[in-house]
FIKOL-501172 format. One record per atom (N, C-alpha, C): x, y, z negated. Coordinates in steps of 0.2 Angstrom, whole numbers, plus 5000, padded with zeros to 4 digits. Layout:
<zapas>
XYZ ...
</zapas>
This chain:
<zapas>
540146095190 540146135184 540646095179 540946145174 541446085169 540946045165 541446005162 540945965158 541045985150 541446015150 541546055141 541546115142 541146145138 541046245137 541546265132 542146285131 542746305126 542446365123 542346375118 542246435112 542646465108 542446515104 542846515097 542346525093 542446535085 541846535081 542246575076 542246655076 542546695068 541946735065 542246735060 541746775054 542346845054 541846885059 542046955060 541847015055 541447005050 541547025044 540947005038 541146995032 540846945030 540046935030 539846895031 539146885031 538946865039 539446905045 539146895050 539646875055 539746825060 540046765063 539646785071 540246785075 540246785082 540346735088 540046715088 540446635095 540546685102 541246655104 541446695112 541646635117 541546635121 541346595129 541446615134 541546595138 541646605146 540846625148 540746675151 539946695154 539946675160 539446715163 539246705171 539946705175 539746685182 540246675188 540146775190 540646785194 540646835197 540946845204 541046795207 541246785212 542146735208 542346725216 542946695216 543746745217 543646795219 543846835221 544246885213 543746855209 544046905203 544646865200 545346885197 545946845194 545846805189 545246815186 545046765180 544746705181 544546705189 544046655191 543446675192 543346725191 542446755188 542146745183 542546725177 542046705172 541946785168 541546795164 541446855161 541546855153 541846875148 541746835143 541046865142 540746815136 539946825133 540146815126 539646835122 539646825115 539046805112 539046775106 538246765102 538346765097 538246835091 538246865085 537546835080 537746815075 537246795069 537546805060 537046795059 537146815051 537546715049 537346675051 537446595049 538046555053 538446545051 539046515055 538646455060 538246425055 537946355057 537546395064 537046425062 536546435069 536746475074 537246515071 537746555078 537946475084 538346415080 538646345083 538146345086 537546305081 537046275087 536646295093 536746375091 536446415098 536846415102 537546425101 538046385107 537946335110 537846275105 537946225108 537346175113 536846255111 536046215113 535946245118 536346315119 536246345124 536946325133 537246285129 537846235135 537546185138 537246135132 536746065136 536146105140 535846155140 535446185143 535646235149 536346245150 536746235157 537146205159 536846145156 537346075161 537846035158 538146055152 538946055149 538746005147 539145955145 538945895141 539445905133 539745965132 539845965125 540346055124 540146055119 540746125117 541446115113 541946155115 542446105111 542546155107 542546195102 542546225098 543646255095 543946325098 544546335095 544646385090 
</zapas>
């Protein structure tokens, strides 16, 4: 597994903030690798981040790098 989870983090309108990531595996076979995008929507720029980030170390990543 990598060891960094790549993200983004916008405020998709005001008040409310998206983080996007790479999701689940889908085999090898697919052109993107099999990653799937995922998302994680909140009202809090800050607690959208740390659900990210808490949700990476809790599958393995040792860090998120945030573009």
């Amino acid at each position: 597994m990598p060891d960094v989870l790549h993200a983004t983090l916008k405020e998709v309108e005001p008040g409310l903030f998206r983080a996007s990531y790479p999701g689940e595996m889908n085999g090898t076979d697919e052109p993107s690798g099999g990653q799937l995008p995922d998302s994680h929507i909140g009202t809090s720029r800050d607690d959208v981040r740390i659900w990210v980030e808490q949700m990476a170390v809790q599958l393995g990543y040792e860090r998120v790098e945030w573009h």
